[in-house]
PyMOL Python script that loads the backbone (N, CA, C, O; Angstrom):
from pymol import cmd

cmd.read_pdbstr("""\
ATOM      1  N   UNK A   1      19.047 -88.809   4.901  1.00  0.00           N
ATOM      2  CA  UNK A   1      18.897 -87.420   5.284  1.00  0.00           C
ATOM      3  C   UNK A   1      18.491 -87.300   6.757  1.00  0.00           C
ATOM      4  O   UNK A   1      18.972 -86.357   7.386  1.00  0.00           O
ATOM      5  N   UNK A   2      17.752 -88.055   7.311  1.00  0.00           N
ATOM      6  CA  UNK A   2      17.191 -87.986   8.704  1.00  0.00           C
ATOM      7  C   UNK A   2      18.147 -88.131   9.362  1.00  0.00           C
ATOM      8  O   UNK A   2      18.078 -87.468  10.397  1.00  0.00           O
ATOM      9  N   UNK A   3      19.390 -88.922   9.221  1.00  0.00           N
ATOM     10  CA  UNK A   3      20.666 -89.273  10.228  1.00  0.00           C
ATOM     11  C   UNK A   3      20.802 -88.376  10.036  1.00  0.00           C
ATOM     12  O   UNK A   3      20.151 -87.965  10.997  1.00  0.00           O
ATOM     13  N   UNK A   4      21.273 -87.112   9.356  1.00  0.00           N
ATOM     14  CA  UNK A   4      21.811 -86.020   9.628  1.00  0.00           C
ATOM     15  C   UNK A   4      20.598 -85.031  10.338  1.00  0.00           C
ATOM     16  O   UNK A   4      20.928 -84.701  11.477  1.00  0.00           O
ATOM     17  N   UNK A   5      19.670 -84.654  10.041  1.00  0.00           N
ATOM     18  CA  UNK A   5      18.791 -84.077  10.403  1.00  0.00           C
ATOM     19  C   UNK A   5      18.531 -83.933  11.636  1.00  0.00           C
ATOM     20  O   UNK A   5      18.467 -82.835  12.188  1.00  0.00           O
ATOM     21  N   UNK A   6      18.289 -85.439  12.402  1.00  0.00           N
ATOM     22  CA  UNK A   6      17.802 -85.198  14.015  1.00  0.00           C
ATOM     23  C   UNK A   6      18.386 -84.594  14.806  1.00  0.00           C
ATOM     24  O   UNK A   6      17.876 -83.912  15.695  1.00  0.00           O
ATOM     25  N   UNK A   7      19.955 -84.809  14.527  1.00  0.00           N
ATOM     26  CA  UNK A   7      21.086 -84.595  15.374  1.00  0.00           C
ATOM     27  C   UNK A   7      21.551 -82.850  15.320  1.00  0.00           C
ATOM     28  O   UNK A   7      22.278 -82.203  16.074  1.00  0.00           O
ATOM     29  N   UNK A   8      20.859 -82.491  14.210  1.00  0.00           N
ATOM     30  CA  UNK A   8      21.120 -80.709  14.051  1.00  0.00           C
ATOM     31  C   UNK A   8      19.935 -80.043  14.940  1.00  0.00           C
ATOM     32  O   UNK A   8      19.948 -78.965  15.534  1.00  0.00           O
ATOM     33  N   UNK A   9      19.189 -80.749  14.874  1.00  0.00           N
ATOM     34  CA  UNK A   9      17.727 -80.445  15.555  1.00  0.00           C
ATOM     35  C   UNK A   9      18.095 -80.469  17.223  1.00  0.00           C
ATOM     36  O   UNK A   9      17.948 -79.548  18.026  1.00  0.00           O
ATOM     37  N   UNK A  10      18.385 -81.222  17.354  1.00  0.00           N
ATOM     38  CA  UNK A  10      19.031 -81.832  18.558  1.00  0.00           C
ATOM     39  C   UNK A  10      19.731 -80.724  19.203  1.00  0.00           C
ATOM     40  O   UNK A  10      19.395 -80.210  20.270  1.00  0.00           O
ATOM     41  N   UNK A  11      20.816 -80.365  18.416  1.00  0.00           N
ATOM     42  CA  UNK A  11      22.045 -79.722  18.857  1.00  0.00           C
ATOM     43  C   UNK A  11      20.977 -77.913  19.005  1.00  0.00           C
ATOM     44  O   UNK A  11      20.960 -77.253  20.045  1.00  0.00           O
ATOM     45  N   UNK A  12      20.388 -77.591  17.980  1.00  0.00           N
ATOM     46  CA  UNK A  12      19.669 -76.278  17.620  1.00  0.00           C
ATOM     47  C   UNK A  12      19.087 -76.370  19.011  1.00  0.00           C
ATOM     48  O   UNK A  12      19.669 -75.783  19.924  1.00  0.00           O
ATOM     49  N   UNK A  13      18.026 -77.034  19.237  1.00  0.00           N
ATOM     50  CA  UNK A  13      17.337 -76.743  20.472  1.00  0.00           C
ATOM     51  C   UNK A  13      18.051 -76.794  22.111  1.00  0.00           C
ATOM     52  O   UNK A  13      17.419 -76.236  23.008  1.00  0.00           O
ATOM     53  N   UNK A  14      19.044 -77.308  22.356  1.00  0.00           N
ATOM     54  CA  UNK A  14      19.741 -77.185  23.182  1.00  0.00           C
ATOM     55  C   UNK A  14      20.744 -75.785  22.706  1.00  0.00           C
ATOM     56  O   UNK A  14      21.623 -75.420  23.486  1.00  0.00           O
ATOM     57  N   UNK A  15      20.592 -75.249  21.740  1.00  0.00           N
ATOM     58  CA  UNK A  15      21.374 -74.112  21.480  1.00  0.00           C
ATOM     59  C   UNK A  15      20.450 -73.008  22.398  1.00  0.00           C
ATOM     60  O   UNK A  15      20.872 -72.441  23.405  1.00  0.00           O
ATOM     61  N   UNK A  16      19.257 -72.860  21.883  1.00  0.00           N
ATOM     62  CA  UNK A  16      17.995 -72.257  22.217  1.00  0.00           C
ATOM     63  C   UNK A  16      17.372 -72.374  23.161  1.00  0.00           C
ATOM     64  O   UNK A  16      16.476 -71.558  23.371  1.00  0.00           O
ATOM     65  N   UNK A  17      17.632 -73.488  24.124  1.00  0.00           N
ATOM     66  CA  UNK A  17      17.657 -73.462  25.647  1.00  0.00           C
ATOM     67  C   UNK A  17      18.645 -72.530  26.109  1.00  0.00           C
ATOM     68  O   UNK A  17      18.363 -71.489  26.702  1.00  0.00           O
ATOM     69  N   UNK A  18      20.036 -72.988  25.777  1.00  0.00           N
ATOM     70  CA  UNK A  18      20.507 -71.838  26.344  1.00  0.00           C
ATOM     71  C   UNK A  18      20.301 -70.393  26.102  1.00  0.00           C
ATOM     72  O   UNK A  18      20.552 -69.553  26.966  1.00  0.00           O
ATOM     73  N   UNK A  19      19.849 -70.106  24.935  1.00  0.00           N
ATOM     74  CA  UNK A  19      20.187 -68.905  24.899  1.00  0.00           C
ATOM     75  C   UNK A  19      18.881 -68.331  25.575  1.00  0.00           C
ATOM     76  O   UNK A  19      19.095 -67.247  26.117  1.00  0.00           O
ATOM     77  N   UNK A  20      17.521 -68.805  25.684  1.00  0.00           N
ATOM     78  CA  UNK A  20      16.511 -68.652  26.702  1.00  0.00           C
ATOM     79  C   UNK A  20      17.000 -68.514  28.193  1.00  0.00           C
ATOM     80  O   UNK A  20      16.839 -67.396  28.683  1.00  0.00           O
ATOM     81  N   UNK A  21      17.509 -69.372  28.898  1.00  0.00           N
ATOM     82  CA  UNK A  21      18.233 -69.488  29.861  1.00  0.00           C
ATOM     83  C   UNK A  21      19.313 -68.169  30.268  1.00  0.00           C
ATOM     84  O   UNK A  21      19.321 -67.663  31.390  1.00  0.00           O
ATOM     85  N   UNK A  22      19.933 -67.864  29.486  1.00  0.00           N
ATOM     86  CA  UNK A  22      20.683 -66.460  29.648  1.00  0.00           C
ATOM     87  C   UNK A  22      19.988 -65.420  29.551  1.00  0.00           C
ATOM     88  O   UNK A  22      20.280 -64.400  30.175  1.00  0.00           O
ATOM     89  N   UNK A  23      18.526 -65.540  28.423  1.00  0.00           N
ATOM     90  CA  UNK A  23      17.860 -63.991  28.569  1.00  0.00           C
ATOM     91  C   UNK A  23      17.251 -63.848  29.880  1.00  0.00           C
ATOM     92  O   UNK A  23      17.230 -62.750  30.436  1.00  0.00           O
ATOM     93  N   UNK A  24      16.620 -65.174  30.550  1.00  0.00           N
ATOM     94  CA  UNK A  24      15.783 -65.013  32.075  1.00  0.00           C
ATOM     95  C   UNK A  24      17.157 -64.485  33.112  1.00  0.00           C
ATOM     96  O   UNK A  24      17.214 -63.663  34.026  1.00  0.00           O
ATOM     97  N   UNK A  25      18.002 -65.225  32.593  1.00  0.00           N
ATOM     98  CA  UNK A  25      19.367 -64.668  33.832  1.00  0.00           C
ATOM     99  C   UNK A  25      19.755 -63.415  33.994  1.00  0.00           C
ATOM    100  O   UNK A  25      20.222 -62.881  35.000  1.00  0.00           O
ATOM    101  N   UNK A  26      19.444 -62.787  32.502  1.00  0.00           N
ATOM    102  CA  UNK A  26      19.951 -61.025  32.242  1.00  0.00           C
ATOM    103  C   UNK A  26      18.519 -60.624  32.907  1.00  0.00           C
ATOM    104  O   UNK A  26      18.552 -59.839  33.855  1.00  0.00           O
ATOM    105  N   UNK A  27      17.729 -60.937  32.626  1.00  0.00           N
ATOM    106  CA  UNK A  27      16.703 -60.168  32.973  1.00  0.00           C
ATOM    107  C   UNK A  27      16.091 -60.220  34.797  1.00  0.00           C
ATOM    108  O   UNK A  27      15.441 -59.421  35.473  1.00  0.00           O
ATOM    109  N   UNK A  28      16.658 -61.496  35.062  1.00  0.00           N
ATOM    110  CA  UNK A  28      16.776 -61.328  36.664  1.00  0.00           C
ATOM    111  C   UNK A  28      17.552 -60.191  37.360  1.00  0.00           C
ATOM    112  O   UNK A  28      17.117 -59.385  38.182  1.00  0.00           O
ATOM    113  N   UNK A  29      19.254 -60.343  36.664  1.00  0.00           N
ATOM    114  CA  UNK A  29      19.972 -59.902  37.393  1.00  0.00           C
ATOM    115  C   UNK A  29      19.437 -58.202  37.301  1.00  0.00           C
ATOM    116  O   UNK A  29      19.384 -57.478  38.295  1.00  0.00           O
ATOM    117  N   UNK A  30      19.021 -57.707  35.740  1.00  0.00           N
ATOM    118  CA  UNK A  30      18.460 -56.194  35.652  1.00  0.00           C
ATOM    119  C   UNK A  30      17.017 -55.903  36.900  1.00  0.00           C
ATOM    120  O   UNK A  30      16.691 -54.755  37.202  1.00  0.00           O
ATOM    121  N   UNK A  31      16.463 -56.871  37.360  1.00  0.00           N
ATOM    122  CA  UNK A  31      15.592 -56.777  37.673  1.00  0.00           C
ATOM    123  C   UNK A  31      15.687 -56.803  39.468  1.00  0.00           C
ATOM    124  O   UNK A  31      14.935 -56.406  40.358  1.00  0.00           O
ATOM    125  N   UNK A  32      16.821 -57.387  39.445  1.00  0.00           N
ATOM    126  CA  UNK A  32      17.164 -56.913  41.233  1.00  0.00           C
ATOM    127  C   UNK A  32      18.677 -56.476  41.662  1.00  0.00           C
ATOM    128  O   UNK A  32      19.385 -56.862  42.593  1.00  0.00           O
ATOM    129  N   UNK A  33      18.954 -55.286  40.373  1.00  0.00           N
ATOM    130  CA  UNK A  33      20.051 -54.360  40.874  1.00  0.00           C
ATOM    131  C   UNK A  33      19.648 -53.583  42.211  1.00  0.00           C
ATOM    132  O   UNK A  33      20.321 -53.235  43.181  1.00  0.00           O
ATOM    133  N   UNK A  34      18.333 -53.448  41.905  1.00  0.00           N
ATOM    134  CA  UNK A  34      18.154 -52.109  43.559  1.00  0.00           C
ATOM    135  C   UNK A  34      18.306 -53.012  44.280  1.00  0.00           C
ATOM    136  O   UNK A  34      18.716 -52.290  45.189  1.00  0.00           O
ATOM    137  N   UNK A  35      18.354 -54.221  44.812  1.00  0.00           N
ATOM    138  CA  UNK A  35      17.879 -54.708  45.858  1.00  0.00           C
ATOM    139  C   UNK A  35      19.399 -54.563  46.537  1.00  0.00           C
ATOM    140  O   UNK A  35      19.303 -53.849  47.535  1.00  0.00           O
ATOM    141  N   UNK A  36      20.111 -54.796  46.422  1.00  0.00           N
ATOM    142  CA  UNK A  36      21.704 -54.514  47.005  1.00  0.00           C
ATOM    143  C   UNK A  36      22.022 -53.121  47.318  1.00  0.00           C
ATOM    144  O   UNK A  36      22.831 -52.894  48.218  1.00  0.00           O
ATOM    145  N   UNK A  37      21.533 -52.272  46.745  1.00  0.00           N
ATOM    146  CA  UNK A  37      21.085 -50.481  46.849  1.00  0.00           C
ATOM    147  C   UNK A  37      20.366 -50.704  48.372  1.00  0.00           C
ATOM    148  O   UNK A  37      20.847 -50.521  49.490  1.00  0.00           O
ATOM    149  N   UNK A  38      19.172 -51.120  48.009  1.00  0.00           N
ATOM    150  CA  UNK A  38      17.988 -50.742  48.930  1.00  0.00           C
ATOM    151  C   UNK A  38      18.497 -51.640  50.446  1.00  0.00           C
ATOM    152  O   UNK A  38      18.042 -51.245  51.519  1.00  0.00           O
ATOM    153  N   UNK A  39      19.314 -52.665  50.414  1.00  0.00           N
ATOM    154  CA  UNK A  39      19.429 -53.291  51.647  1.00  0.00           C
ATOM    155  C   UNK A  39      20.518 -52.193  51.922  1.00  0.00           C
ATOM    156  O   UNK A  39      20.170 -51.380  52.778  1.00  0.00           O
ATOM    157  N   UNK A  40      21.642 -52.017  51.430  1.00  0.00           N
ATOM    158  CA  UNK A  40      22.509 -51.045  51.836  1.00  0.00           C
ATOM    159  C   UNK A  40      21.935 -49.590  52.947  1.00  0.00           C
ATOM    160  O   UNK A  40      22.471 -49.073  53.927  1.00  0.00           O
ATOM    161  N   UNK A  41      20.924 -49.363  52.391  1.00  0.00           N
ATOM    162  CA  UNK A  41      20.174 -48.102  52.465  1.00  0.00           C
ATOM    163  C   UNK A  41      19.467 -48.237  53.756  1.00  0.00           C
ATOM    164  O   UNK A  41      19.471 -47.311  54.567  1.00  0.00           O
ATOM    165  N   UNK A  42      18.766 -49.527  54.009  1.00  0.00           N
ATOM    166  CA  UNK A  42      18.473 -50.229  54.922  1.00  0.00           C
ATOM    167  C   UNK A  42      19.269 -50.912  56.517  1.00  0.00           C
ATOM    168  O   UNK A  42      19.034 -51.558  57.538  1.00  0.00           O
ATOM    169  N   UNK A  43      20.073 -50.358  55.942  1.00  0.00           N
ATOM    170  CA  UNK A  43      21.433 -50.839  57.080  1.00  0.00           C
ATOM    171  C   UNK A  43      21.872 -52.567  56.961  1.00  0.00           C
ATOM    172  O   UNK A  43      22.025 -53.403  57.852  1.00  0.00           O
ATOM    173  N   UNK A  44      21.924 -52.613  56.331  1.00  0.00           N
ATOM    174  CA  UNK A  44      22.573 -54.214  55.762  1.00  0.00           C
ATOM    175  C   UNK A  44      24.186 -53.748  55.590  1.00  0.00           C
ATOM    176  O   UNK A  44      24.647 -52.689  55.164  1.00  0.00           O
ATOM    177  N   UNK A  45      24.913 -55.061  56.132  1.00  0.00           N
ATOM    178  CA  UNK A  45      26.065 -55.136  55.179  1.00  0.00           C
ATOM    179  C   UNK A  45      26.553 -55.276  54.143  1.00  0.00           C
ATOM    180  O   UNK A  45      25.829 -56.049  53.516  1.00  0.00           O
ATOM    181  N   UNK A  46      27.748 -54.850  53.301  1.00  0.00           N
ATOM    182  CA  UNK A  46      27.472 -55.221  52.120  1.00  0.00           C
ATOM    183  C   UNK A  46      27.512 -56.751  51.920  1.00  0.00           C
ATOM    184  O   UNK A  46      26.999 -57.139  50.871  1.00  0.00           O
ATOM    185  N   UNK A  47      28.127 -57.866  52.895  1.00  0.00           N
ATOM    186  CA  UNK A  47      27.956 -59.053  52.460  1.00  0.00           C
ATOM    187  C   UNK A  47      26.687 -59.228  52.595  1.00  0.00           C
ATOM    188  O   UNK A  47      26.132 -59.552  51.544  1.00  0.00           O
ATOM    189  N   UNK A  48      25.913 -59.117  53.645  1.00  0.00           N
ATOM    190  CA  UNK A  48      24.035 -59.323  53.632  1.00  0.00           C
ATOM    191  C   UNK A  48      23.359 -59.089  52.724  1.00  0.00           C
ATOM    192  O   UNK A  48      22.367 -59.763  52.449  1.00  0.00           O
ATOM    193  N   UNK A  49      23.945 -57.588  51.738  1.00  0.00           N
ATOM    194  CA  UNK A  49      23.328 -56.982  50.986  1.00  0.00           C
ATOM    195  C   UNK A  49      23.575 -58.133  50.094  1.00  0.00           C
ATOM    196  O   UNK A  49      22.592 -58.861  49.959  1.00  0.00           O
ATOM    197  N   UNK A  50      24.840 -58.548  49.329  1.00  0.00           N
ATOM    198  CA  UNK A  50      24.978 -59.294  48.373  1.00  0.00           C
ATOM    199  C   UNK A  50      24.282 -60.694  48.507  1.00  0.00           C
ATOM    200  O   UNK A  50      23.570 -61.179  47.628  1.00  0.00           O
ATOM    201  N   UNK A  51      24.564 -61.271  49.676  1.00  0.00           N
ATOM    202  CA  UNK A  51      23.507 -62.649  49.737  1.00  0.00           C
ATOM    203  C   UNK A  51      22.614 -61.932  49.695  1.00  0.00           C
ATOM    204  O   UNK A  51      23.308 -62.052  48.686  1.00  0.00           O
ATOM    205  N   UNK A  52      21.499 -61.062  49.704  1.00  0.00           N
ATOM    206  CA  UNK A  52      20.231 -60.838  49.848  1.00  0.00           C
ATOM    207  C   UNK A  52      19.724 -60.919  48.087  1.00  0.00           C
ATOM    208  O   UNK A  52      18.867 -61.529  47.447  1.00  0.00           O
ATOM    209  N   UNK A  53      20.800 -59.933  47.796  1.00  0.00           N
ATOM    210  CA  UNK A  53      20.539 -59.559  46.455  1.00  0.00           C
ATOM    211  C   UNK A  53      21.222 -60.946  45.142  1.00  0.00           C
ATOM    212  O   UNK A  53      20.849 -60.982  43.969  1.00  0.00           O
ATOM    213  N   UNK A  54      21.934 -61.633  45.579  1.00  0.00           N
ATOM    214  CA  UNK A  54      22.271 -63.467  44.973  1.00  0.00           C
ATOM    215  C   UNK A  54      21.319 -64.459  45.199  1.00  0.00           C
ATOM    216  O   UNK A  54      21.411 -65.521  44.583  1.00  0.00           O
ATOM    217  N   UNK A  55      20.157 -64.208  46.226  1.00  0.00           N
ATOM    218  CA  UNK A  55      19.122 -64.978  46.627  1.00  0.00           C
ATOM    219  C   UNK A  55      18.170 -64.702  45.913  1.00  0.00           C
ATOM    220  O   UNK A  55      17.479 -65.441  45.212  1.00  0.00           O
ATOM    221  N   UNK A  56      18.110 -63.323  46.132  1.00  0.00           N
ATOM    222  CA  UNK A  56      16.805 -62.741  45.492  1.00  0.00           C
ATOM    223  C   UNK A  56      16.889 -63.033  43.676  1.00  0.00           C
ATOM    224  O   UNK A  56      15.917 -63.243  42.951  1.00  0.00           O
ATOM    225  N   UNK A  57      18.215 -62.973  43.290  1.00  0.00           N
ATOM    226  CA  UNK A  57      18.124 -63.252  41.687  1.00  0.00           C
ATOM    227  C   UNK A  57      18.230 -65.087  41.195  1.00  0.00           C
ATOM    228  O   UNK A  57      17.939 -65.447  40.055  1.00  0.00           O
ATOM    229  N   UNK A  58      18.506 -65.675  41.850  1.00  0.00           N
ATOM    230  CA  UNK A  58      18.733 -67.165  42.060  1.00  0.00           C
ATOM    231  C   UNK A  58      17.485 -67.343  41.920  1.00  0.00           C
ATOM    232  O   UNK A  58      17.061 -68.008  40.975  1.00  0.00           O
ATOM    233  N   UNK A  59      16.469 -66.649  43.052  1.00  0.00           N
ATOM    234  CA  UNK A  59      14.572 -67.315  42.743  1.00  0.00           C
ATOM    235  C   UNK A  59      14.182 -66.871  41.731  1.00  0.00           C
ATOM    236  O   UNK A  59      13.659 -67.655  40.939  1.00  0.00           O
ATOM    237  N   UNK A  60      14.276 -65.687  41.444  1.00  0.00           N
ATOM    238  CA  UNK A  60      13.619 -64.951  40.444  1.00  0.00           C
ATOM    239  C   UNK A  60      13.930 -66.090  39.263  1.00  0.00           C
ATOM    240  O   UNK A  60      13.053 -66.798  38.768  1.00  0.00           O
ATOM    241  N   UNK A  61      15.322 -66.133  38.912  1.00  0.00           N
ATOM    242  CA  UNK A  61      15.203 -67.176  37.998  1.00  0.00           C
ATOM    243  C   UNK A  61      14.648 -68.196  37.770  1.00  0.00           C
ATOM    244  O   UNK A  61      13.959 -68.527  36.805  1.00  0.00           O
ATOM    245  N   UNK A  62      14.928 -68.708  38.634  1.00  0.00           N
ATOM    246  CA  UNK A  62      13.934 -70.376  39.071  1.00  0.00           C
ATOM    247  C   UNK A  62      12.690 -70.071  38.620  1.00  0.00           C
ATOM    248  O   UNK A  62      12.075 -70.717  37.772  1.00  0.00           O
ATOM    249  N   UNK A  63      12.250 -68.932  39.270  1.00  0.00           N
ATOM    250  CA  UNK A  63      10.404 -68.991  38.937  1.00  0.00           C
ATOM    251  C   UNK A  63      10.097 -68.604  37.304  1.00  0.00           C
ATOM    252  O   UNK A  63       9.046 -68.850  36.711  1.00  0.00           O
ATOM    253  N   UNK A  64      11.131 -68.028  36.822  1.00  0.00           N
ATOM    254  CA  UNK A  64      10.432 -67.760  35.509  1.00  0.00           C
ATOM    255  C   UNK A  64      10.690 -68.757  34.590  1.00  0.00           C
ATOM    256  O   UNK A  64       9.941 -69.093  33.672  1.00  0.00           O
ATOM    257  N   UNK A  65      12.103 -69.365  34.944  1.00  0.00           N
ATOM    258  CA  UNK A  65      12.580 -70.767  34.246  1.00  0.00           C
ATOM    259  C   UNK A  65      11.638 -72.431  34.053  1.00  0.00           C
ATOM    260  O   UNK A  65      11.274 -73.105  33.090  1.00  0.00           O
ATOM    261  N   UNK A  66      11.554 -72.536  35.349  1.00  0.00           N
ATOM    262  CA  UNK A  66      10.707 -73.203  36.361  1.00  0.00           C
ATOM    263  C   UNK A  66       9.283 -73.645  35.790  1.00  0.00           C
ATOM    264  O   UNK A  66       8.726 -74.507  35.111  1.00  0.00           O
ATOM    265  N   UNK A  67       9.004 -72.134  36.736  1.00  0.00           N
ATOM    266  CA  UNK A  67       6.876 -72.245  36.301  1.00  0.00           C
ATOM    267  C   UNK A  67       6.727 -71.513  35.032  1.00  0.00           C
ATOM    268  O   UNK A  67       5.667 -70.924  34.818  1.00  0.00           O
ATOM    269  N   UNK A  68       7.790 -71.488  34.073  1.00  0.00           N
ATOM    270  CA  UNK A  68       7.469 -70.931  32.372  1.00  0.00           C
ATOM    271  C   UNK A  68       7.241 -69.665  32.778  1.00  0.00           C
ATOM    272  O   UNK A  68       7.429 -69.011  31.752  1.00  0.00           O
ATOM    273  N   UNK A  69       6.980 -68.986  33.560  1.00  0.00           N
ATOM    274  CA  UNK A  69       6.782 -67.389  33.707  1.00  0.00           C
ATOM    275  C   UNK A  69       7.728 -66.565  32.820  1.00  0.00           C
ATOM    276  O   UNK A  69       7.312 -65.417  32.664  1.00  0.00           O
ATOM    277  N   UNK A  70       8.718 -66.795  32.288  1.00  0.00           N
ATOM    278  CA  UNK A  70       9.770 -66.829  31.310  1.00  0.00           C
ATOM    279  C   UNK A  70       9.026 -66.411  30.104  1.00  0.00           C
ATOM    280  O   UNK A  70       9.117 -65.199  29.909  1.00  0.00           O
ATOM    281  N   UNK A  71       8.422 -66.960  29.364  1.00  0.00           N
ATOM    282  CA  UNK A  71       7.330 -66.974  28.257  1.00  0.00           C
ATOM    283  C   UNK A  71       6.124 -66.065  28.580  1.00  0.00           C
ATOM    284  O   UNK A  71       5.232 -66.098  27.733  1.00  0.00           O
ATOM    285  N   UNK A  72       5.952 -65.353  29.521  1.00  0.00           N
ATOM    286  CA  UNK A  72       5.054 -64.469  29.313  1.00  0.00           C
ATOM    287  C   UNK A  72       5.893 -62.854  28.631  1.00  0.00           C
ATOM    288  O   UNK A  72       5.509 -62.006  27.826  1.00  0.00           O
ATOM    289  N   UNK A  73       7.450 -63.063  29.620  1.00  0.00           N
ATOM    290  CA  UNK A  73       8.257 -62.155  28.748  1.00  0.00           C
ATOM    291  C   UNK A  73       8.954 -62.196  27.826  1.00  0.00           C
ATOM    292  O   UNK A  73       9.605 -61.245  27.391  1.00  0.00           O
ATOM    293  N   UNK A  74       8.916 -63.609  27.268  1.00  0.00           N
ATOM    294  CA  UNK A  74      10.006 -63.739  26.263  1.00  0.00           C
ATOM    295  C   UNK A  74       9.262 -64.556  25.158  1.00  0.00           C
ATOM    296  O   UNK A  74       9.569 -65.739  25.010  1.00  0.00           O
ATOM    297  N   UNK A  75       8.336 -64.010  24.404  1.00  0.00           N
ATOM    298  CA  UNK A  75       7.342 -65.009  23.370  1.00  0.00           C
ATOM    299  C   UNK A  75       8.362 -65.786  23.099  1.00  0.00           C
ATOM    300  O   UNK A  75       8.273 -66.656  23.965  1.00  0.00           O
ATOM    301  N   UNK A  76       9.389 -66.058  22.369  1.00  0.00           N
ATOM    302  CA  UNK A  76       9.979 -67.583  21.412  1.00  0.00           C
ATOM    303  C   UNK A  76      10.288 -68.496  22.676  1.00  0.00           C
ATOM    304  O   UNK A  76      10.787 -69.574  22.354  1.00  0.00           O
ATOM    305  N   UNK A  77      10.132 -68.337  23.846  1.00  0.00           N
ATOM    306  CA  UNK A  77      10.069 -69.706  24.839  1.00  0.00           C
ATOM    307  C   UNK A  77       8.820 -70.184  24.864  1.00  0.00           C
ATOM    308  O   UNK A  77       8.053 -69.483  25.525  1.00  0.00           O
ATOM    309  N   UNK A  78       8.383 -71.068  24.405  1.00  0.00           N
ATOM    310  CA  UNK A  78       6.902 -71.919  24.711  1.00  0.00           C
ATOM    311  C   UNK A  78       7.760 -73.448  24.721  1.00  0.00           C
ATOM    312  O   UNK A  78       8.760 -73.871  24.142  1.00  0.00           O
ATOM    313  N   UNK A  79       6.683 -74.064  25.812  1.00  0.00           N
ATOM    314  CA  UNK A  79       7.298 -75.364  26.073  1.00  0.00           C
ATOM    315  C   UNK A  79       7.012 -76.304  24.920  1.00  0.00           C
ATOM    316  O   UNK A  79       7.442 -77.447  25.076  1.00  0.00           O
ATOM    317  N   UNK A  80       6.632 -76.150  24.253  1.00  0.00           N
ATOM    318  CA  UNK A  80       6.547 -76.924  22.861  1.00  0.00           C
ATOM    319  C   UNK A  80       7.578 -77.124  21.967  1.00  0.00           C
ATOM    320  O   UNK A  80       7.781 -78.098  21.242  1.00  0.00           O
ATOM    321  N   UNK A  81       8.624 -75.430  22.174  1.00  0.00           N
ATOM    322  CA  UNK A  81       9.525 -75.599  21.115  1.00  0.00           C
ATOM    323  C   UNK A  81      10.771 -75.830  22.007  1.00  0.00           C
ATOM    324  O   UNK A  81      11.503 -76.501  21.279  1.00  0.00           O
ATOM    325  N   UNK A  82      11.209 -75.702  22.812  1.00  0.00           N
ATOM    326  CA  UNK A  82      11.827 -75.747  24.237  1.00  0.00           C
ATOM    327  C   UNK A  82      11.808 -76.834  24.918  1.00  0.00           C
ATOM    328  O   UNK A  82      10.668 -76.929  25.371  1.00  0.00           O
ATOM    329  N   UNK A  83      12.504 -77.809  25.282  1.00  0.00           N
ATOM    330  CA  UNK A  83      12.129 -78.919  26.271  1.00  0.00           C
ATOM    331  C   UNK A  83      13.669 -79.435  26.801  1.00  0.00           C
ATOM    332  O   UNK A  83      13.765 -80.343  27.626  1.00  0.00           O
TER     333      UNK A  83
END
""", "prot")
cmd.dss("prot")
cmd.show_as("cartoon", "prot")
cmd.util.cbc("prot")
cmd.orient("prot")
């Protein structure tokens, strides 16, 4: 039974990474729509605006992915069940 077992376990939690991984990504990208607004508004180009606003969601991710900041908004990520 365990030969079968580990390997579902296995596969489940790399399921559940990703799907953690996509909620921090949705929730970046919702989280710096203005910023491509606000540089616009600001006199940016729209390419400036877009690197500004692809930079700005690139960290955001990182940091919540990263330093677990992720898990303060998303209870079922704890690094225990996650790795």
């Amino acid at each position: 039974m365990k030969k079968y077992y580990d390997p579902v376990v296995e596969t489940m939690r790399k399921k559940q990474r990703l799907g953690a991984d996509l909620a921090l990504a949705y929730m970046a990208l919702i989280s710096n729509t203005d910023v491509y607004s606000d540089m616009l508004e600001r006199g940016a180009t729209k390419k400036e605006a877009a690197w500004v606003a692809l930079g700005s969601t690139a960290a955001m991710f990182s940091v919540d992915r990263f330093a677990h900041l992720g898990e303060v908004f998303y209870d079922d990520l704890t690094a225990e069940s996650i790795k």
